[in-house]
CHARMM internal coordinates of N, CA and C (Angstrom, degrees):
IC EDIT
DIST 1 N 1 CA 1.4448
DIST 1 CA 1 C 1.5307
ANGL 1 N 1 CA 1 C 108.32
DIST 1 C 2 N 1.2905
ANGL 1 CA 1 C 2 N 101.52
DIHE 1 N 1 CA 1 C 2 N 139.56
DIST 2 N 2 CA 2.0192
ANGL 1 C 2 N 2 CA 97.24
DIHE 1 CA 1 C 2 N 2 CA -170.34
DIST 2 CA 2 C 1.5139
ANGL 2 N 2 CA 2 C 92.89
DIHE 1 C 2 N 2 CA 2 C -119.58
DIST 2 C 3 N 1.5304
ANGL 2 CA 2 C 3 N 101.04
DIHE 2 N 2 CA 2 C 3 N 160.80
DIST 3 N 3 CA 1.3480
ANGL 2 C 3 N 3 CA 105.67
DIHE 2 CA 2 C 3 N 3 CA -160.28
DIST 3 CA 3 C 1.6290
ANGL 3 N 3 CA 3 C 116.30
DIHE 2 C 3 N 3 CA 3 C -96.30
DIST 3 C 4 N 1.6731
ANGL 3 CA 3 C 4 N 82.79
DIHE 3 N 3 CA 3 C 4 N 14.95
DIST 4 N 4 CA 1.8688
ANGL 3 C 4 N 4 CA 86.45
DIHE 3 CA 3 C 4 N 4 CA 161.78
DIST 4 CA 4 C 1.7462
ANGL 4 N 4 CA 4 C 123.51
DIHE 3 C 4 N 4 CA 4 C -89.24
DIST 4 C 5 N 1.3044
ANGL 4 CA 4 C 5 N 105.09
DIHE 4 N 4 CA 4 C 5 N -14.04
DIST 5 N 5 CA 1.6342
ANGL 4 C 5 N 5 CA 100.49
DIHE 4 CA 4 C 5 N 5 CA 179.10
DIST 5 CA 5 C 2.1180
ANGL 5 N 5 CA 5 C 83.73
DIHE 4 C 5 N 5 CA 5 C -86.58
DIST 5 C 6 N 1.6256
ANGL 5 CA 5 C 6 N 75.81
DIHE 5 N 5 CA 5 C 6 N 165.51
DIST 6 N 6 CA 1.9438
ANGL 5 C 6 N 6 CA 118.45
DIHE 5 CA 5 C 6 N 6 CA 179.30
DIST 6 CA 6 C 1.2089
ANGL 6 N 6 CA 6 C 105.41
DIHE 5 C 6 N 6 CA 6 C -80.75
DIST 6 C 7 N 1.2448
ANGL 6 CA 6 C 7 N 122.41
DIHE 6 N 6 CA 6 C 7 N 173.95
DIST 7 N 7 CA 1.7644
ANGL 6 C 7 N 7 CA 131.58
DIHE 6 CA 6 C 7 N 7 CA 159.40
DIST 7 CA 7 C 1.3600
ANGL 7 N 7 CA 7 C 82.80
DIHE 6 C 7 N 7 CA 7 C -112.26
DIST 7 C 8 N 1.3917
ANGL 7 CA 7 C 8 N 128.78
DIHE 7 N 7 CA 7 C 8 N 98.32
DIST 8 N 8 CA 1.6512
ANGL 7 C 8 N 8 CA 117.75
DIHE 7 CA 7 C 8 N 8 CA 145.92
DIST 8 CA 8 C 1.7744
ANGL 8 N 8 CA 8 C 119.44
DIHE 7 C 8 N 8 CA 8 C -17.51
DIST 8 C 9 N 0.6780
ANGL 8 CA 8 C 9 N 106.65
DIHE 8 N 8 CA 8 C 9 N -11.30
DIST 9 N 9 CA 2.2483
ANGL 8 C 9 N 9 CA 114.38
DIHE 8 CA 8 C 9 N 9 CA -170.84
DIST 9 CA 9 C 1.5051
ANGL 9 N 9 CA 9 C 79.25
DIHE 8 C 9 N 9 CA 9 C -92.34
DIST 9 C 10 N 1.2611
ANGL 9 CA 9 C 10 N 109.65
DIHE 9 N 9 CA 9 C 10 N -79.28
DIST 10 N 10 CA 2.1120
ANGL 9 C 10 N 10 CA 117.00
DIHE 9 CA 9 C 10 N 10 CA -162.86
DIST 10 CA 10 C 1.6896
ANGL 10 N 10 CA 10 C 98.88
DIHE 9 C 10 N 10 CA 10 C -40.13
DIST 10 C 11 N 1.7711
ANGL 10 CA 10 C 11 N 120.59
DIHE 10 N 10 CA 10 C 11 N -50.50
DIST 11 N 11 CA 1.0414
ANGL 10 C 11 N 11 CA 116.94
DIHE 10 CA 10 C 11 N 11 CA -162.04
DIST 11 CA 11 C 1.5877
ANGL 11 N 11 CA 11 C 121.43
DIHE 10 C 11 N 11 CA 11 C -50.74
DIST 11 C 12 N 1.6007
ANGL 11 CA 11 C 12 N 98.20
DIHE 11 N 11 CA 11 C 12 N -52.70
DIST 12 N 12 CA 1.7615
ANGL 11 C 12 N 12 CA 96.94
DIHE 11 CA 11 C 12 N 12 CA 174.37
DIST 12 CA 12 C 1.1888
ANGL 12 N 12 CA 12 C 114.79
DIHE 11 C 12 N 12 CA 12 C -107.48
DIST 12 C 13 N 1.7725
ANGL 12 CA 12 C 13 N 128.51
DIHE 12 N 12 CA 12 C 13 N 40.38
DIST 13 N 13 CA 1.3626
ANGL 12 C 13 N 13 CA 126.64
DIHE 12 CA 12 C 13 N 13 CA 134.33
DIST 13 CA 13 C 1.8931
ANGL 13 N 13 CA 13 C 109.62
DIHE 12 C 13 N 13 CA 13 C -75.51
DIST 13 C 14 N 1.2675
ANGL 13 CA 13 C 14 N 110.51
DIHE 13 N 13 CA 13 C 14 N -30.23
DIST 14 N 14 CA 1.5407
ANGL 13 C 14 N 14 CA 122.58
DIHE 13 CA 13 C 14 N 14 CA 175.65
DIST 14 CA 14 C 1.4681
ANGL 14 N 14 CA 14 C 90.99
DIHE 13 C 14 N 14 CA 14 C -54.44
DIST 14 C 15 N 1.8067
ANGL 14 CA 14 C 15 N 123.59
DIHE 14 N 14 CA 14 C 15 N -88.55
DIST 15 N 15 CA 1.2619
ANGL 14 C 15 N 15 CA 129.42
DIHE 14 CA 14 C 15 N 15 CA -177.75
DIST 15 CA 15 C 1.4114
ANGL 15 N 15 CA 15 C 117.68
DIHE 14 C 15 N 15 CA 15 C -9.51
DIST 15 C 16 N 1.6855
ANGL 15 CA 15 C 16 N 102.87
DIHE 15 N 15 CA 15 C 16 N -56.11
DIST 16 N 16 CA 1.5153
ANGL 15 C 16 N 16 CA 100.00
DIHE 15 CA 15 C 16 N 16 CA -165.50
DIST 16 CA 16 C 2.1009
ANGL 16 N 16 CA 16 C 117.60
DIHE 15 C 16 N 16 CA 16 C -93.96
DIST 16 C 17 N 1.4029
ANGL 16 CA 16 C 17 N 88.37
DIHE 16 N 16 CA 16 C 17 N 4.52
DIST 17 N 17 CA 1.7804
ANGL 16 C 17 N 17 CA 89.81
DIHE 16 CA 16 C 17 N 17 CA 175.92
DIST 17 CA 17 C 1.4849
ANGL 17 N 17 CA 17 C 116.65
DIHE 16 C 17 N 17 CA 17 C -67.74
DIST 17 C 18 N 1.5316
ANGL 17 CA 17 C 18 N 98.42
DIHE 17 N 17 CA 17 C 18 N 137.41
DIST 18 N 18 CA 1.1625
ANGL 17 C 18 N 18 CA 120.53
DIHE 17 CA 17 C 18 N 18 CA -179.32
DIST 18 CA 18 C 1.7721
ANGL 18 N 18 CA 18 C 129.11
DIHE 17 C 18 N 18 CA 18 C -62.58
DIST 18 C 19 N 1.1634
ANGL 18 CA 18 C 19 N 96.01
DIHE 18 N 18 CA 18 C 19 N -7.84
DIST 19 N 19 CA 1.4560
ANGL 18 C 19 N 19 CA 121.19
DIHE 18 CA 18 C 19 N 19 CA -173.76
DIST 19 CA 19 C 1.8170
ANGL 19 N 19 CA 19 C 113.72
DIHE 18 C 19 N 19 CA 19 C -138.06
DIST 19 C 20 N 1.1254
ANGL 19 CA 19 C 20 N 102.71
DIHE 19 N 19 CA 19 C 20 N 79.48
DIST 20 N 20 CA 1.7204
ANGL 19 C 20 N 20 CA 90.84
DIHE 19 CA 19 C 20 N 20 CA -179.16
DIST 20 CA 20 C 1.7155
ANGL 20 N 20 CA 20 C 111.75
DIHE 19 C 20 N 20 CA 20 C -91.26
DIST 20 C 21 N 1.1469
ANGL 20 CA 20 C 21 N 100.18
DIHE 20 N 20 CA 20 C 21 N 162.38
DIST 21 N 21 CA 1.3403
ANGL 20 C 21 N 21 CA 109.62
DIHE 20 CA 20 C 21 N 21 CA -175.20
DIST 21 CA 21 C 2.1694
ANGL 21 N 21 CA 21 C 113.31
DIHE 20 C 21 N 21 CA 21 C -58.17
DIST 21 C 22 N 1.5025
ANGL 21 CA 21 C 22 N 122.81
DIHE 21 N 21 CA 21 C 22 N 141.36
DIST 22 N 22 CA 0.7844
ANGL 21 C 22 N 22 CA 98.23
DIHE 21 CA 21 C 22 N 22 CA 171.45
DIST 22 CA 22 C 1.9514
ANGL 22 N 22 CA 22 C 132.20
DIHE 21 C 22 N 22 CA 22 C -68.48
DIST 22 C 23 N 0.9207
ANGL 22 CA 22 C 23 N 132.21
DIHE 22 N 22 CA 22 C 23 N 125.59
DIST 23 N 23 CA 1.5164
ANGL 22 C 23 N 23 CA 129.60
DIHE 22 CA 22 C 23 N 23 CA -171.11
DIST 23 CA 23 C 1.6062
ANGL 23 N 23 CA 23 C 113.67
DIHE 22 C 23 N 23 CA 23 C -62.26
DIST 23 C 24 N 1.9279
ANGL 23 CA 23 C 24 N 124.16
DIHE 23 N 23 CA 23 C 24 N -21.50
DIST 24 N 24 CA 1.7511
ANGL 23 C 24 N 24 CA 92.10
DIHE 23 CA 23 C 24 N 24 CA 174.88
DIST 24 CA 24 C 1.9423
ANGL 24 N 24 CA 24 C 88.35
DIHE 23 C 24 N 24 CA 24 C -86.46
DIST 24 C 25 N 1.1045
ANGL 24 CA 24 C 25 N 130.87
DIHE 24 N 24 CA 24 C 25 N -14.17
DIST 25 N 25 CA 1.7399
ANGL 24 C 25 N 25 CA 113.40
DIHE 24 CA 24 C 25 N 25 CA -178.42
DIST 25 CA 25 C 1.3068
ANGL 25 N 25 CA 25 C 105.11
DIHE 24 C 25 N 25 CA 25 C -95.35
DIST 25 C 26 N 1.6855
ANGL 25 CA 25 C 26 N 126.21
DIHE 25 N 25 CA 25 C 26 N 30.12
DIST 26 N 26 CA 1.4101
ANGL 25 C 26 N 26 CA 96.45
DIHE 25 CA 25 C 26 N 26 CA -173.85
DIST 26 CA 26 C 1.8586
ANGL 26 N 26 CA 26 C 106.51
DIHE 25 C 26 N 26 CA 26 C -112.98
DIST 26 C 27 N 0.9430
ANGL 26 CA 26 C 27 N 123.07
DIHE 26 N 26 CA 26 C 27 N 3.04
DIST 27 N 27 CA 1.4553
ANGL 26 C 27 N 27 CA 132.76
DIHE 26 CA 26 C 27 N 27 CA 153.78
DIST 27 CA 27 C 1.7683
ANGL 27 N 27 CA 27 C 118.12
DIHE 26 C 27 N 27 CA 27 C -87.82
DIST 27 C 28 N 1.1435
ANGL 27 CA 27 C 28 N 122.00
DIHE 27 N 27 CA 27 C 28 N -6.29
DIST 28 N 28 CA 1.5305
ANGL 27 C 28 N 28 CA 108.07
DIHE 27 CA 27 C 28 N 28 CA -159.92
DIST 28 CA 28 C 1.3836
ANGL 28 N 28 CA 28 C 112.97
DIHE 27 C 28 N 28 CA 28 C -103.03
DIST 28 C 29 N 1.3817
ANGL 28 CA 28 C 29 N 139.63
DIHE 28 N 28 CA 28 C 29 N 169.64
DIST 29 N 29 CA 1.1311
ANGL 28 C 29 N 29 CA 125.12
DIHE 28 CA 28 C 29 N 29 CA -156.49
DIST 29 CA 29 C 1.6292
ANGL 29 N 29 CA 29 C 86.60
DIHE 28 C 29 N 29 CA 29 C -106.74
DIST 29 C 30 N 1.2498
ANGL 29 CA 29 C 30 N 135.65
DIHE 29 N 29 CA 29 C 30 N -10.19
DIST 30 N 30 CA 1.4295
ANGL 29 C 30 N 30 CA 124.39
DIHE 29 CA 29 C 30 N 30 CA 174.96
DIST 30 CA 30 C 1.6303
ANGL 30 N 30 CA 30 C 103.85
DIHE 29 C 30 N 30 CA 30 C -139.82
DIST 30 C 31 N 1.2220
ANGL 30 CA 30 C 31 N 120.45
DIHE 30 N 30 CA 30 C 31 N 104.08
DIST 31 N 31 CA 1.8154
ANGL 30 C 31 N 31 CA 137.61
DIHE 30 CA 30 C 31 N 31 CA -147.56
DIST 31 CA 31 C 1.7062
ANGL 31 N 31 CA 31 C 85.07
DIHE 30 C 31 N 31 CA 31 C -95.42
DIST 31 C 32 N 1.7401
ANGL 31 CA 31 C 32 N 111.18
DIHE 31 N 31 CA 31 C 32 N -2.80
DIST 32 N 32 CA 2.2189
ANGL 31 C 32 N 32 CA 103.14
DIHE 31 CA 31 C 32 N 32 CA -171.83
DIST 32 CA 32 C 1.7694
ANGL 32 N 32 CA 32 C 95.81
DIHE 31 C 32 N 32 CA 32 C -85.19
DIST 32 C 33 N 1.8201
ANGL 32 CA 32 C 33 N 111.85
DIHE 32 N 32 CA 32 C 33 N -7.85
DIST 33 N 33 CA 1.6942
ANGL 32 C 33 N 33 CA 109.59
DIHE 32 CA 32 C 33 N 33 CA -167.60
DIST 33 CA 33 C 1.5871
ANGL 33 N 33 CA 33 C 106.50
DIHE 32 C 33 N 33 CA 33 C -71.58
DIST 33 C 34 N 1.1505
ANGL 33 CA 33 C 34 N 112.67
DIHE 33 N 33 CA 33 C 34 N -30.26
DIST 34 N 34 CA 1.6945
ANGL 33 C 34 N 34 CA 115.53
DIHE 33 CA 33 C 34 N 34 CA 171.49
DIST 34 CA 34 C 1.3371
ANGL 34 N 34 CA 34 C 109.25
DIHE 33 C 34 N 34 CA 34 C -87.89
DIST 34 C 35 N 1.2950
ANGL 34 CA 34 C 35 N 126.50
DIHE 34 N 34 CA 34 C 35 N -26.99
DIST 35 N 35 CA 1.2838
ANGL 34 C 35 N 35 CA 101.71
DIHE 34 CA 34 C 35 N 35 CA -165.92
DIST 35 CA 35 C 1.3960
ANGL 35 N 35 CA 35 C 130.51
DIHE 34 C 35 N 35 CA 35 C -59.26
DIST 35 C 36 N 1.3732
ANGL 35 CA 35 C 36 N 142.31
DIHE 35 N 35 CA 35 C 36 N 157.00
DIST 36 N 36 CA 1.2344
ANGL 35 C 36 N 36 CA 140.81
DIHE 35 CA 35 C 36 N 36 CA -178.60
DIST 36 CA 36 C 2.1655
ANGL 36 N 36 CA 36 C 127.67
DIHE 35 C 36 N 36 CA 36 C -107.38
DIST 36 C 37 N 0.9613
ANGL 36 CA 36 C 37 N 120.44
DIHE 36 N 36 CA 36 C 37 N 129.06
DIST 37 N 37 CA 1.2269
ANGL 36 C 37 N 37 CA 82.22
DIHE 36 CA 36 C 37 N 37 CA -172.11
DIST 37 CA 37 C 1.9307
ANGL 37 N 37 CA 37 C 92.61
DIHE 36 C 37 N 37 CA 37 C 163.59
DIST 37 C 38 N 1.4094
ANGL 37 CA 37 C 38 N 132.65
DIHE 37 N 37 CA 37 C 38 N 142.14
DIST 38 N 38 CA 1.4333
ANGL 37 C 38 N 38 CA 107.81
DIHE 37 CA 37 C 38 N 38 CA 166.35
DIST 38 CA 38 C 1.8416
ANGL 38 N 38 CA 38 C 128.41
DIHE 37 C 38 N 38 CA 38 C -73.04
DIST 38 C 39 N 0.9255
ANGL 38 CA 38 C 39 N 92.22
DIHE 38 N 38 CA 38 C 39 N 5.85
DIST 39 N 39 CA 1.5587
ANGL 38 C 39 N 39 CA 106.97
DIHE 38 CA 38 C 39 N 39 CA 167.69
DIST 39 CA 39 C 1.5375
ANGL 39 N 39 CA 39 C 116.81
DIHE 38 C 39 N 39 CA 39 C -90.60
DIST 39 C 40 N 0.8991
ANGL 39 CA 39 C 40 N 107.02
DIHE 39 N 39 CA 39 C 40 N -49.65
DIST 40 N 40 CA 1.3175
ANGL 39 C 40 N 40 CA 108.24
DIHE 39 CA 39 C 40 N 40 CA 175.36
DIST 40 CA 40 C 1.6132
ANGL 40 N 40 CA 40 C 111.38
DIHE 39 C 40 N 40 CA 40 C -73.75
DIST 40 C 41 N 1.7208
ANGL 40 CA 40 C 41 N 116.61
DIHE 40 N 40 CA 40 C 41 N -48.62
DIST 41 N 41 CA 1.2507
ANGL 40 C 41 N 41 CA 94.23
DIHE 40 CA 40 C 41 N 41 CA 176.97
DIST 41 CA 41 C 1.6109
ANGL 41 N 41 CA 41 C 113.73
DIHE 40 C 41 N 41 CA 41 C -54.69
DIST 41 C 42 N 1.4111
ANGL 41 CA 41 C 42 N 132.89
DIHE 41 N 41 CA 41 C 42 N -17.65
DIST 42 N 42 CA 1.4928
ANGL 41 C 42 N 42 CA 111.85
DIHE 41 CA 41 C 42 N 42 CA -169.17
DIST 42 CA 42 C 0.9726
ANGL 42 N 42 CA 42 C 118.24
DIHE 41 C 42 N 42 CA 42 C -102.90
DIST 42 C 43 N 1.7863
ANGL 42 CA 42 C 43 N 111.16
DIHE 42 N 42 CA 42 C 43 N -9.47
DIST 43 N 43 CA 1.7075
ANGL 42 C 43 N 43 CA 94.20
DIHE 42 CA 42 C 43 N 43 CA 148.22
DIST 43 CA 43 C 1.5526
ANGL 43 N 43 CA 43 C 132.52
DIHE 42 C 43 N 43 CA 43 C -94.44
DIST 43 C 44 N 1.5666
ANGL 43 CA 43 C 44 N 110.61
DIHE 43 N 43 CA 43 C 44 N 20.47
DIST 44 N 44 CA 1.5890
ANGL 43 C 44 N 44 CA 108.02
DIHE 43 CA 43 C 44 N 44 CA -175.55
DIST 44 CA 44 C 1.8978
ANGL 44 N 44 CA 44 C 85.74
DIHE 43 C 44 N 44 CA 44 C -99.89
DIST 44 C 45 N 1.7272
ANGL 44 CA 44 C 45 N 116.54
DIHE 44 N 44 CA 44 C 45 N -3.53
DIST 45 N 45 CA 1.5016
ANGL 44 C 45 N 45 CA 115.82
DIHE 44 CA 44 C 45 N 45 CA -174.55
DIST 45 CA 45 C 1.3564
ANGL 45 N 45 CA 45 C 103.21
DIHE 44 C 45 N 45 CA 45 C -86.01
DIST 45 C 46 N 1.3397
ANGL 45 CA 45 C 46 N 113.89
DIHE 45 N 45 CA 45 C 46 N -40.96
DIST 46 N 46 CA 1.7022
ANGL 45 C 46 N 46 CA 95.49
DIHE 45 CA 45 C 46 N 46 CA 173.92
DIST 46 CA 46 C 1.4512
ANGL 46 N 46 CA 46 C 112.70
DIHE 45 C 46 N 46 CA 46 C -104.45
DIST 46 C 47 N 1.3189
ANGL 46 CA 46 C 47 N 118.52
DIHE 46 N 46 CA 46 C 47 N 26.31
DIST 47 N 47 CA 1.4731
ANGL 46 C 47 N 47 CA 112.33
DIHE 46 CA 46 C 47 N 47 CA 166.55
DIST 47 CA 47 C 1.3675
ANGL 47 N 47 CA 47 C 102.54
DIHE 46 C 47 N 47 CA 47 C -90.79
DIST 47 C 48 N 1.5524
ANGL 47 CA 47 C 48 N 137.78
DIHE 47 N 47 CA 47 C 48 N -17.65
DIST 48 N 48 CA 0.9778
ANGL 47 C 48 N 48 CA 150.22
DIHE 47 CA 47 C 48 N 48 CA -159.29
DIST 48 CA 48 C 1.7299
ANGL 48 N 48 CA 48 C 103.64
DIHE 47 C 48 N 48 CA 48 C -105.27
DIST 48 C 49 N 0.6385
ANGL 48 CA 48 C 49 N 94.69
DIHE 48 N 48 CA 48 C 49 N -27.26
DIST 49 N 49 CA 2.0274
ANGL 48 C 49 N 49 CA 116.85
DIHE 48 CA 48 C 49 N 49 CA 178.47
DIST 49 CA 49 C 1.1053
ANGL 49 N 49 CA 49 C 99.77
DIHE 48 C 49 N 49 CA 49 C -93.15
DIST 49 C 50 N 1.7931
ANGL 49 CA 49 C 50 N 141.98
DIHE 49 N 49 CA 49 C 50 N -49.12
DIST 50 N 50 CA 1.3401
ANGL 49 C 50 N 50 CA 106.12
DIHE 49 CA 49 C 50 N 50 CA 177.25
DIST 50 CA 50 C 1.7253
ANGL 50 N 50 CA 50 C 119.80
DIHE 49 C 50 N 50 CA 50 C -91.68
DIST 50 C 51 N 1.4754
ANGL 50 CA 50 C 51 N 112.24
DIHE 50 N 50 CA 50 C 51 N 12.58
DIST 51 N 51 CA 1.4511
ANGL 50 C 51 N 51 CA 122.51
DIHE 50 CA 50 C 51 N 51 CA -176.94
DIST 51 CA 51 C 1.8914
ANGL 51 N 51 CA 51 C 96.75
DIHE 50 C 51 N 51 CA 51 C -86.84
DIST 51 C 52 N 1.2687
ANGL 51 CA 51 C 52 N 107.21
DIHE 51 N 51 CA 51 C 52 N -38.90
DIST 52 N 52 CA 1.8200
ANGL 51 C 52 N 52 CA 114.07
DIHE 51 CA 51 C 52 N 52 CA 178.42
DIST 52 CA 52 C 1.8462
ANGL 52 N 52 CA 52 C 91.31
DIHE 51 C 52 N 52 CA 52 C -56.25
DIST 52 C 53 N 1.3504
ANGL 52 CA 52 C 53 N 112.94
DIHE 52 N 52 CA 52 C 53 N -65.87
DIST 53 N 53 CA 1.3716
ANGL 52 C 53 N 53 CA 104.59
DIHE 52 CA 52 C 53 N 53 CA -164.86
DIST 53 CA 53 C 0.9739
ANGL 53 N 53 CA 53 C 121.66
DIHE 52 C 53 N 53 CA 53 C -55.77
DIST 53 C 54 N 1.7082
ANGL 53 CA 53 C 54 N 119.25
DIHE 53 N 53 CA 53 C 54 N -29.21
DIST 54 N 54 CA 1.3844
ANGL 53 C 54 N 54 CA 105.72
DIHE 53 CA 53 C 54 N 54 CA -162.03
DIST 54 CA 54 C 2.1654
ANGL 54 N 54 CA 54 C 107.85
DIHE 53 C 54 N 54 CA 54 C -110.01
DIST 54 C 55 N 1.5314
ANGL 54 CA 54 C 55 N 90.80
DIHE 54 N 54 CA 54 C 55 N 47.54
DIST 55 N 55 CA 1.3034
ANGL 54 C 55 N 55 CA 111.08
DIHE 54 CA 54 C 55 N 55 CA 170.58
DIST 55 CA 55 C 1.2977
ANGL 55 N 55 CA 55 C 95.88
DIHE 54 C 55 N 55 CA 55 C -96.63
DIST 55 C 56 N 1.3496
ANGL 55 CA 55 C 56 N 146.09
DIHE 55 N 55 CA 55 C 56 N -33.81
DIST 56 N 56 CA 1.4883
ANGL 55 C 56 N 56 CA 142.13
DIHE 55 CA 55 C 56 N 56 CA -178.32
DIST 56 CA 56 C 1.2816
ANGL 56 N 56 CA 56 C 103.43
DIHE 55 C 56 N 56 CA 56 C -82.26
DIST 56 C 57 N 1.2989
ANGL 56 CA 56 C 57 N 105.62
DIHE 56 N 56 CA 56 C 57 N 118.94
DIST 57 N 57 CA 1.2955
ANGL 56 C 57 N 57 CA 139.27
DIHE 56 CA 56 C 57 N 57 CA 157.85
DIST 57 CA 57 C 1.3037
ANGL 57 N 57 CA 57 C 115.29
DIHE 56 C 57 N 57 CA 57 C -31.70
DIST 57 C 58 N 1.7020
ANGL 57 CA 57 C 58 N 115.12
DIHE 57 N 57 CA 57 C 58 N 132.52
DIST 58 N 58 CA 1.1915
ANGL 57 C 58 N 58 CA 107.71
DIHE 57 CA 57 C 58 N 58 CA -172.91
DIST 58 CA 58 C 1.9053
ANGL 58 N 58 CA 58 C 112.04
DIHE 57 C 58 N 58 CA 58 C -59.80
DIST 58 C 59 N 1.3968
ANGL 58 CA 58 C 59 N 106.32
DIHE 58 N 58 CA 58 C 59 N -46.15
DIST 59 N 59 CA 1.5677
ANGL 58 C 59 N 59 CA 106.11
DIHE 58 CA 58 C 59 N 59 CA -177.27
DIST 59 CA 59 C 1.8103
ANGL 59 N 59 CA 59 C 109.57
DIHE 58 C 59 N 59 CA 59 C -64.13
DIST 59 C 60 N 1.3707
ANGL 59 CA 59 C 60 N 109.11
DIHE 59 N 59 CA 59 C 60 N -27.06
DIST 60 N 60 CA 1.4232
ANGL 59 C 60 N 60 CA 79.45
DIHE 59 CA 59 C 60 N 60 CA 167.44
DIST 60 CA 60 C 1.5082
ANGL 60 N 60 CA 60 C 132.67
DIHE 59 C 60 N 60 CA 60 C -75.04
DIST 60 C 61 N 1.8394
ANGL 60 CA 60 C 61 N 108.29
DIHE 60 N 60 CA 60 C 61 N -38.70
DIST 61 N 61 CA 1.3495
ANGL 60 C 61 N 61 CA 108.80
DIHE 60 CA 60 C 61 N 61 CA 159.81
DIST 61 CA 61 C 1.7269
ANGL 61 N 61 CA 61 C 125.70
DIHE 60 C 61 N 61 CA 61 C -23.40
DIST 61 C 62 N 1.3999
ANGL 61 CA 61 C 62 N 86.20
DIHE 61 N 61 CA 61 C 62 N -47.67
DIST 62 N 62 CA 1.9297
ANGL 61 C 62 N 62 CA 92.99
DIHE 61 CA 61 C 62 N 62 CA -168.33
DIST 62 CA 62 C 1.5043
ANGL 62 N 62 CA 62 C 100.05
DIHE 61 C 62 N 62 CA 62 C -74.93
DIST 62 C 63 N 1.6293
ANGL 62 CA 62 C 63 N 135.95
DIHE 62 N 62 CA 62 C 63 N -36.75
DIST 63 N 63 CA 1.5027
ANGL 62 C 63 N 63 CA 120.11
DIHE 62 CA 62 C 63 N 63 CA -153.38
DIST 63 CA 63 C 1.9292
ANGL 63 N 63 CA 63 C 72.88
DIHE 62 C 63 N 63 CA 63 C -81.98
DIST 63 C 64 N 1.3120
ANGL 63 CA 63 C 64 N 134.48
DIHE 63 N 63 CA 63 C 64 N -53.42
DIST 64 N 64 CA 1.8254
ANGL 63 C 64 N 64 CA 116.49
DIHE 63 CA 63 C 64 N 64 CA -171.05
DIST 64 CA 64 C 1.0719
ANGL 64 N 64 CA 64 C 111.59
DIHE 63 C 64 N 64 CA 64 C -27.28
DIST 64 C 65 N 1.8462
ANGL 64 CA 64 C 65 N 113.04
DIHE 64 N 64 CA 64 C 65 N -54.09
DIST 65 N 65 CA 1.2916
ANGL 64 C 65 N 65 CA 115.87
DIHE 64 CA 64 C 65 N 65 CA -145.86
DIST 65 CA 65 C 1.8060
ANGL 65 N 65 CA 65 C 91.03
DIHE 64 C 65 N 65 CA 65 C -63.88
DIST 65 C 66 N 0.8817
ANGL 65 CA 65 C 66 N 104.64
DIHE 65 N 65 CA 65 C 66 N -28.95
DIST 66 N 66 CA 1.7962
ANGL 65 C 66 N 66 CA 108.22
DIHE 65 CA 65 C 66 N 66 CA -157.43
DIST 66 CA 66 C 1.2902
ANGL 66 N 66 CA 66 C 110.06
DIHE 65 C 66 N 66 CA 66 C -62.02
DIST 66 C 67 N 1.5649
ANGL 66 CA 66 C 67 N 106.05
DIHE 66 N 66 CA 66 C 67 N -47.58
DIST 67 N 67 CA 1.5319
ANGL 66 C 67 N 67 CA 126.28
DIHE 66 CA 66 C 67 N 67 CA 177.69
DIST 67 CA 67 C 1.6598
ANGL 67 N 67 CA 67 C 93.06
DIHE 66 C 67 N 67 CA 67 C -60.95
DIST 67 C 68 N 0.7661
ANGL 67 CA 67 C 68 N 122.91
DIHE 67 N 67 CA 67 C 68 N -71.41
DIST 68 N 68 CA 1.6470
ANGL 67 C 68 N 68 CA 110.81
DIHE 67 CA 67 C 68 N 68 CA -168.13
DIST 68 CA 68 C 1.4907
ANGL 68 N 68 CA 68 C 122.24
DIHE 67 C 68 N 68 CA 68 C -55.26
DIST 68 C 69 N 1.4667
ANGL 68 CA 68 C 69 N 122.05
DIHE 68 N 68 CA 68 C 69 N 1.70
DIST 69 N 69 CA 1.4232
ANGL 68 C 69 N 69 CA 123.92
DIHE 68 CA 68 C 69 N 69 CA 175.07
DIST 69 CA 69 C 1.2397
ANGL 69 N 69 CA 69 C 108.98
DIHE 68 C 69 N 69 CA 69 C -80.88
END
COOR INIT
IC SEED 1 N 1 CA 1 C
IC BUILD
């Protein structure tokens, strides 16, 4: 049995759930990029703020830090 066929049973327990998944987050590997909300915007603000920072290289971080002592 390959794990591309369904269990017809699983299929319309899915159909009939009371809670379905939302459809624009339900393919994506992070479902918080749509979300809406001031919570969410302030953590997609420093998820985005620590992805800028942590484009610098650890050795460059260190020769700055040096210069600034």
């Amino acid at each position: 049995m390959s794990n591309q066929e369904t269990d017809p049973k699983k299929d319309q327990d899915n159909k009939d759930a009371a809670v379905k998944p939302d459809p624009e987050t339900l393919h994506t590997t992070d479902p918080q990029d749509h979300m809406k909300g001031p919570i969410s915007s302030l953590v997609q603000g420093v998820k985005e703020t620590a992805e800028e920072n942590d484009s610098q290289s650890k050795d460059d971080a260190d020769i700055e830090k040096e210069e600034h002592k």
